[in-house]
N, C-alpha and C positions, 0 to 999 in steps of 0.2 A: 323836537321829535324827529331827528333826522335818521336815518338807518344805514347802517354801519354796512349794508350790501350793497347801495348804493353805488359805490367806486367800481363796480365791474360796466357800470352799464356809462356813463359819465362822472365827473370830474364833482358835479355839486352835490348836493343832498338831495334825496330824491323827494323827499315832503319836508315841509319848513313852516309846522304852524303859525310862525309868528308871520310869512307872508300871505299867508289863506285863511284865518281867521281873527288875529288880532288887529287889522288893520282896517282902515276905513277905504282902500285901493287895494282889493285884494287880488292873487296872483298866482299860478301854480307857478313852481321851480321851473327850472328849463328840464332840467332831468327830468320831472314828471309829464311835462306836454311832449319832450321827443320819445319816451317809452310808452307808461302808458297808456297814454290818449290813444295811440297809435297800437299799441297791440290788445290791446281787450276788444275794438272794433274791430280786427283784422282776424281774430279768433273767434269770436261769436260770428264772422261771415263765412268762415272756414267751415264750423260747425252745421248751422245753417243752411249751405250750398247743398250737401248732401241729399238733405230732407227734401228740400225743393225739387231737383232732380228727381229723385224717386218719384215723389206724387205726380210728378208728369209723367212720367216712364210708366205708373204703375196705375192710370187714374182707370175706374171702373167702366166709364164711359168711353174712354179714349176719344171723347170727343172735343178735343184740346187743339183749336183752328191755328193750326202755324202762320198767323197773322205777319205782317212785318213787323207790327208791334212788339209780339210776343220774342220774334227772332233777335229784335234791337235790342231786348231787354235783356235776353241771354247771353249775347255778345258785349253789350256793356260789363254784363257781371263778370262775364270771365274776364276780361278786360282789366276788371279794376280790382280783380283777385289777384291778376297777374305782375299790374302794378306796385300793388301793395304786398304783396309778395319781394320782390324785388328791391323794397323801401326798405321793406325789414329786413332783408340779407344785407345790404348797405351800410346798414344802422349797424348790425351784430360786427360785421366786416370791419368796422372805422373804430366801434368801440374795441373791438381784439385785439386788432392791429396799435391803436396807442396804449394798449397796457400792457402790450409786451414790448413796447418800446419803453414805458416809463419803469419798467422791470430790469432792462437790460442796462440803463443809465444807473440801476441802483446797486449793478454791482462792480 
């Protein structure tokens, strides 16, 4: 059950039942641990950030103690939005880049 869109993003198949469910060691593809694993978390924190921000910005009490805690925690987040951000431009960047090389060897 491999899928035939799979070659924009890497080179293998992006799901391979026989390694993830018929086997007694089972395994996601490499194509599926460096896509999805990686962009469904990165998307649901995208989404996510927003909401969170607001309810601070917007809390009825505004009594929301700017702790260090509180500030460590916000500066991680952008942090590791910014990283993973970054991971993902990489990722799109290397896979573009060799499929227009493997394009240009095909003509």
């Amino acid at each position: 059950m491999a899928g035939s869109t799979s070659n924009h993003f890497c080179n293998d198949p992006l799901w391979d039942s026989n390694l993830t469910w018929f086997t007694d060691t089972p395994k996601f593809t490499d194509c599926f641990e460096s896509t999805v694993l990686n962009y469904v978390p990165l998307g649901v924190f995208i989404l996510v950030i927003p909401v969170d921000w607001y309810h601070i910005k917007h809390s009825y009490t505004r009594n929301i103690p700017y702790s260090a805690r509180l500030i460590s925690k916000l500066v991680l987040t952008v942090l590791t939005l910014i990283c993973s951000t970054i991971n993902s431009i990489i990722i799109l960047n290397d896979s573009y880049n060799t499929e227009s090389v493997a394009s240009k060897g095909k003509n």
